[in-house]
N, C-alpha and C positions, 0 to 999 in steps of 0.2 A: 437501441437507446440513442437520444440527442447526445451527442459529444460535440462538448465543447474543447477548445484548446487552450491549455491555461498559458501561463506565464513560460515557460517550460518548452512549451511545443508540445506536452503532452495532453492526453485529454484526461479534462477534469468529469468525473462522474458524480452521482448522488447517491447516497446509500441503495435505494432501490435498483437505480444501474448495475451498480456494486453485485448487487444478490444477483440479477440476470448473469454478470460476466461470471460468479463465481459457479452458479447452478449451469448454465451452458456451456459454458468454453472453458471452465475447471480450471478457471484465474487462479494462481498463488498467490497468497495476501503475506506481503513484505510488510512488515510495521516496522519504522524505523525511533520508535519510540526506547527510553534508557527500559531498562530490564524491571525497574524500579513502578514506571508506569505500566507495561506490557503486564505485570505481573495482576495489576489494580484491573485487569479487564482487559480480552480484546479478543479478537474475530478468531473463531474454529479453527484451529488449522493454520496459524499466522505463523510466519517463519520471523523471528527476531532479532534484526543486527542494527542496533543504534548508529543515528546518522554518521557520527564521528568516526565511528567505525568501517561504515561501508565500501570507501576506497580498499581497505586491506583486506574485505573479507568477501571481494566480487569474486573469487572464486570457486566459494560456495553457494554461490546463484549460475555461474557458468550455465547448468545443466535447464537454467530456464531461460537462455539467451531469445530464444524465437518462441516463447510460450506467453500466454497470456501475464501480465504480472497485474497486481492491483497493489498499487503503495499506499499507505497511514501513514498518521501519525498522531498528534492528540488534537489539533484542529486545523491542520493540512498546508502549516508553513514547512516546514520539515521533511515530509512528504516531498513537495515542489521541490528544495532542493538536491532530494534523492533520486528524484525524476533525471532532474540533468545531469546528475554523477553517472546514472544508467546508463543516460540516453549517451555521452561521451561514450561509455566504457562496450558499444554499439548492441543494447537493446532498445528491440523494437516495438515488440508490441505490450508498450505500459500505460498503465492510467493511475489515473490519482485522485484517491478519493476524497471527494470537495468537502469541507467541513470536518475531516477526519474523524478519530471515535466518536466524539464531541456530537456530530452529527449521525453517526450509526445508530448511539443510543438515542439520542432525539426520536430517532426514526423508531425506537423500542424494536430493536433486532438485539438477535443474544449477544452476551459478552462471555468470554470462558476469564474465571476468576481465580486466580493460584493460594492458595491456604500460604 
């Protein structure tokens, strides 16, 4: 995929990007969206810690310090700043998905919906 670098230092991808990192390199999708949203839709398999929160709870990302990460959020400001709490907290290999869900569903890729 073209990576670009966002604002961050990290690279911004597009939902199709997205689909390549998650189907080959078996990227973990961090959505840093409140529980409120995450619930309303969002990517297979997303691991959920609202941004507010992520300082206190890098310890349960620990275990994907040098693994693929792909960060959300509901249109990829959020996101960005999750990137650099990461990128501080020293992961490496993250990206950030450009347009966030906002742009997944654009792209009509699934969303899992919580009843």
């Amino acid at each position: 995929p073209m990576l670009k670098r966002g604002t961050s230092g990290v690279a911004d991808v597009s939902p199709t990007e997205a689909v390549l990192l998650i189907n080959r390199e078996h990227a973990t999708v961090l959505d840093v969206r409140n529980p409120g949203e995450f619930a309303a839709g969002h990517i297979t398999d997303a691991i959920n810690i609202p941004l507010g929160e992520l300082e206190s709870r890098l310890g349960e990302l620990a275990k994907y310090k040098d693994k693929t990460l792909l960060v959300n959020c509901q249109g990829g400001v959020r996101s960005t700043s999750a990137c650099g709490i990461l990128t501080k907290a020293g992961f490496s290999r993250l990206h950030n998905l450009q347009g966030g869900v906002n742009a997944w569903v654009q792209a009509k890729l699934p969303v899992i919906k919580e009843s």
